[in-house]
C-alpha positions in Angstrom: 168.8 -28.0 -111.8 169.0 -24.5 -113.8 165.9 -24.6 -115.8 167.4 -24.5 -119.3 169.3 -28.2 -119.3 167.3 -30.3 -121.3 167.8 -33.4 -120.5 166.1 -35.5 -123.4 168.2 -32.4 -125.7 171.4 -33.7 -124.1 170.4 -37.3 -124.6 169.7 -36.8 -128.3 173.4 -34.9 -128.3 172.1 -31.3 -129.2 174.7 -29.0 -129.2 173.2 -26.3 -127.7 171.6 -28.3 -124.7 175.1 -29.3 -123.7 176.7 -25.6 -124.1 174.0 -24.5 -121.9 175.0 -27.6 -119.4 179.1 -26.2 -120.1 177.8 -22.6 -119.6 175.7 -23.6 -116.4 178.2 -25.7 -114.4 181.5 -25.0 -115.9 183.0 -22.9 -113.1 181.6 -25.1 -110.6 183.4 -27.9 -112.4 186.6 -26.0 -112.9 186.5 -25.1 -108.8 186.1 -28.8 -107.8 189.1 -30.2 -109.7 191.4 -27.1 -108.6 190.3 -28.0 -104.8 191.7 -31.9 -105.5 194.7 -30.9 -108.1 195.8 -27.3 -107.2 197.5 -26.3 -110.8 195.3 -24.4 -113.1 196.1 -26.3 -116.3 195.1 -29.5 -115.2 192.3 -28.6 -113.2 191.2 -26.9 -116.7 191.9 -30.4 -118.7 190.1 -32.5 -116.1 187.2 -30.1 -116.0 186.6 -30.5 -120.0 187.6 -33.5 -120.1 184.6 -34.5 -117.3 182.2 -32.6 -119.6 183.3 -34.6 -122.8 182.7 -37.4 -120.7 179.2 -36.4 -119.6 178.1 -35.9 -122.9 179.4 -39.0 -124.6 177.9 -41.1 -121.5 174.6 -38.7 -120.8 172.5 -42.0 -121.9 174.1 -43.1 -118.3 172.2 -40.7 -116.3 169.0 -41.5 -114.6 166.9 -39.3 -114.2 165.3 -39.1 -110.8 169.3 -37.5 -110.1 170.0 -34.1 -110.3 172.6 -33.5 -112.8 175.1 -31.2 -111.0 175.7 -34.1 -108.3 176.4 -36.6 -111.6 178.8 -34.4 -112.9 180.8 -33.6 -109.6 181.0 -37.8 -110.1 181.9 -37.4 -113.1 184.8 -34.9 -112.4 186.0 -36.4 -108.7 186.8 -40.0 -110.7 188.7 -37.9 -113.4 190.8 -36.3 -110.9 191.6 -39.3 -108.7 192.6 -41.3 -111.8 195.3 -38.3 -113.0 196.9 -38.3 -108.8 197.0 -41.6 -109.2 198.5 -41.5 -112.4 200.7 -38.6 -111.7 201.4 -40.1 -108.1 202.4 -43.8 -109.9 204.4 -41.3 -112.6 206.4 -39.5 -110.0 207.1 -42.7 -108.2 208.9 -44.7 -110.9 210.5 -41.2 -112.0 212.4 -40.0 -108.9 212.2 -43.7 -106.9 210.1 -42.8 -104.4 209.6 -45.3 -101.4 206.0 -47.5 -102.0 204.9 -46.5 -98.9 204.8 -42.9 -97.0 205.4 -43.4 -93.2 203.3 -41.8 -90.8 206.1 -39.5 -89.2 207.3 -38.5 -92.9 207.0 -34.5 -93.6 203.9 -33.7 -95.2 205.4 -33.0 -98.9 204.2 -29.7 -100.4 203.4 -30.0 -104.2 206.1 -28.4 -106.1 203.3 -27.5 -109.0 200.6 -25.7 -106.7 199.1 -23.1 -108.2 195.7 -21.9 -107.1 194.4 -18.2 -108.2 192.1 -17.7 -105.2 195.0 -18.2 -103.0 197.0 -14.6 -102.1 201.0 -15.0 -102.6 201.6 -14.1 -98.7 199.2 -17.7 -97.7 200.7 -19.5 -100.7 203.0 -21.4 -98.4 200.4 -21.9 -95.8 197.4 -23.0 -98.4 200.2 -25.5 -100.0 200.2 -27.0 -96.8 196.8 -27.5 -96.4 196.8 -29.0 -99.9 199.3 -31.5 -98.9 197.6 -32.7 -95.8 194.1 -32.5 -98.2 195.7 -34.6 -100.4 197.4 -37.1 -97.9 193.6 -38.0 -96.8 192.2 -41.6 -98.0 190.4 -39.9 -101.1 186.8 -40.8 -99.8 187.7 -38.4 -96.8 189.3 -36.1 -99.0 186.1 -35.9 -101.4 183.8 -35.2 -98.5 185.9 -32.6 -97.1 186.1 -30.7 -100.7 182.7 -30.9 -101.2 181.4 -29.9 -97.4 183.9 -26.9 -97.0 185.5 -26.3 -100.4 182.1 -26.4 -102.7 179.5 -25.7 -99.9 177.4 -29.2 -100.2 175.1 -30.2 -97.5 175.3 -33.7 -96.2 172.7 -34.8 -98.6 174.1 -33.8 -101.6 177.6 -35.3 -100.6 175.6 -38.2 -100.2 174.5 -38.4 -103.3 177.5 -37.3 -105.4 179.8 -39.9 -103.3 176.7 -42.7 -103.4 177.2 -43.0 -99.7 174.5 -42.8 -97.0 174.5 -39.3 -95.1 175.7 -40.9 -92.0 178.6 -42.2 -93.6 179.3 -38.6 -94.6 179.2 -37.5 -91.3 181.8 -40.2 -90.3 184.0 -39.3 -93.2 183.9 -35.6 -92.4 184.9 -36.7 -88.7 187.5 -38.4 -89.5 188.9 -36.2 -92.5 189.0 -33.5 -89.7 190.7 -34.7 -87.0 193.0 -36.7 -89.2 193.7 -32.6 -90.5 193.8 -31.3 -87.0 196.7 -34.1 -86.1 199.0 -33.2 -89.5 198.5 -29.6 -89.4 199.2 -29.1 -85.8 202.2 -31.8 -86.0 203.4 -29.3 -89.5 202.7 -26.1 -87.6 204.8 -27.4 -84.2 207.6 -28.1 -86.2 208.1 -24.7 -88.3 208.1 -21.7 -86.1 207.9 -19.1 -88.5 204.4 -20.4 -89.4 203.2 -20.0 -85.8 201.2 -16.8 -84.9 
């Protein structure tokens, strides 16, 4: 934890305790939401909103935790609750089937946007989203965090309030359940193979 959070400061909601927490952890933040929902303006309005929400619950946070792990919590929750929203949304609005069946087409998000991501891989890194997102979200948040935002085991641990071997497993699994899609996408649409 950077030395200048204060953490009795943010408790007592000084203002410039939690611009210092914005300042210290809101790109990190901002990178985390765009690796679940890959468009820029809502990966923006989930990232403040998950600070807002930090600060109004701060009294929440014990303090044996490291704060950065509390507010990846924070910001994963926030951005499962919009797909889910968005998902239910989309649903009702274009009368999608309940269920997606296993030997559907991995849909491609028709809103990805991602500035990291260099027009020529676009297509290829809107793939990868898709399958990302078609993983059961505990898979999907342990895969962000271990290859997206660089966490050890540990730390996923902690931010997903699992044990680390149960990390391990969900990082297995999130894998080869990637492996199977992308090589079942890739099989199927030759002008993506090499």
């Amino acid at each position: 934890m950077p030395e200048e959070i204060d953490i009795e400061a943010l408790k007592a909601k000084d203002q410039i305790a939690f611009r210092q927490l914005v300042i210290a952890y809101s790109k990190d933040i901002f990178n985390l939401c765009l690796g679940i929902i890959p468009n820029i303006e809502d990966a923006e309005d989930i990232s403040q909103e998950a600070f807002v929400k930090a600060y109004n619950s701060i009294d929440s946070f014990r303090e044996g935790s490291h704060i950065k792990t509390w507010l990846y919590r924070i910001a994963i929750n926030l951005c499962y609750d919009h797909l889910k929203f968005t998902r239910r949304k989309k649903r009702y609005a274009i009368l999608q089937p309940l269920f997606n069946r296993e030997d559907e087409p991995i849909e491609i998000p028709s809103n990805f946007q991602h500035p990291g991501i260099v027009l020529e891989n676009k297509e290829h890194a809107k793939v990868l989203y898709a399958a990302l997102e078609s993983l059961p979200e505990n898979q999907h948040t342990a895969f962000l965090l271990y290859e997206m935002q660089g966490m050890n085991y540990k730390q996923i641990a902690e931010t997903m309030t699992v044990s680390v071997s149960s990390v391990e497993a969900l990082l297995f699994r999130a894998r080869a359940s990637l492996r199977k899609k992308l090589h079942k996408y890739y099989s199927e649409h030759a002008s993506f193979k090499k």
